[in-house]
N, C-alpha and C positions, 0 to 999 in steps of 0.2 A: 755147412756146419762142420765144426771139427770138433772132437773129442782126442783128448790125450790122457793116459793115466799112466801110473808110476807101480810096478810092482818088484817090492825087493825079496830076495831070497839070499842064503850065507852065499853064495858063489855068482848068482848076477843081477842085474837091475837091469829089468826090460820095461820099456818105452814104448804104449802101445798105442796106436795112433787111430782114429776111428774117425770117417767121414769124409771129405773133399779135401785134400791140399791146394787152395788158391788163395787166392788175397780174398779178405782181409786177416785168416787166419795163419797166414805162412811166418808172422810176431810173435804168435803163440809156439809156434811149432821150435822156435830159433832161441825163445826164451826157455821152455820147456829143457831142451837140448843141453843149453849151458848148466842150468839149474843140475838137469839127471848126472852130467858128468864130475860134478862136484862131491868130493866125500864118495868117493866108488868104494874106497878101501879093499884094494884089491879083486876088484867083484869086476867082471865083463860088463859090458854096457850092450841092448842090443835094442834094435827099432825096430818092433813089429808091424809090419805095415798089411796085416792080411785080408785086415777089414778097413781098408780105404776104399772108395769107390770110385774118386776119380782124382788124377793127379795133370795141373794145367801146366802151361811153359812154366810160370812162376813155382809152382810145387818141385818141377822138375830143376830149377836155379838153386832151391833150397836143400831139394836132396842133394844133388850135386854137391853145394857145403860141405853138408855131413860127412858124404864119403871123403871129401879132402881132407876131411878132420878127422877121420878114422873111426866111422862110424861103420857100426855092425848089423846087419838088415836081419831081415826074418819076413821071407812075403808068402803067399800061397797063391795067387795068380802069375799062370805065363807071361803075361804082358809085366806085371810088376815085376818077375823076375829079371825079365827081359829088357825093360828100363832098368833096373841098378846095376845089372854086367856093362850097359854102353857106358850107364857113368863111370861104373869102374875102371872100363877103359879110357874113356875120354879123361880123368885123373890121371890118371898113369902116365898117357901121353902128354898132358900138360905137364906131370911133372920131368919130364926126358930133359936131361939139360942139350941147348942150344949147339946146332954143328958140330953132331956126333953121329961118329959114320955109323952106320946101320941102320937107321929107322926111315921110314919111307914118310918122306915130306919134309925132310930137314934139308938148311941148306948145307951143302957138303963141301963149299968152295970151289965147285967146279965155274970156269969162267965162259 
């Protein structure tokens, strides 16, 4: 089960998430998402995930989204913390443009 609520304040609108991230609810979560970012009028967006319980491969695809789309977390557990830094970095790295010397695991044109 998932729960999602919307709470605005003059300076931000946080998206607060409550229950499992997996299918069938990860539609809810994606439609929520587009909906909150709509009309911010200058106000930060952020996703509180403190009271999630448990997050599957598929919650994990969905967050992964968010962060590419510039999403702002808020978690209270280690392990939640812990999954949004890898995606933070797993984005980042995705976004490194192609054959560019420094990053470990790109191809550098050596023959």
């Amino acid at each position: 089960m998932l729960k999602i609520s919307v709470i605005n304040s003059r300076t931000q609108r946080r998206m607060v998430i409550e229950g499992t991230l997996v299918e069938p609810w990860l539609a809810d979560l994606r439609t929520a998402w587009r909906a909150a970012k709509a009309d911010l009028l200058g106000r930060k967006l952020v996703v509180d995930l403190k009271n999630v319980t448990r997050i599957g491969e598929d919650g994990e695809s969905a967050l992964s989204e968010l962060v590419h789309e510039g999403a702002r977390f808020s978690s209270g557990g280690v392990l939640t913390r812990y999954l949004l830094q890898q995606l933070s970095r797993r984005s980042k790295e995705n976004a490194r443009p192609a054959n560019f010397p420094g990053y470990p695991g790109v191809d550098r044109g050596k023959g």
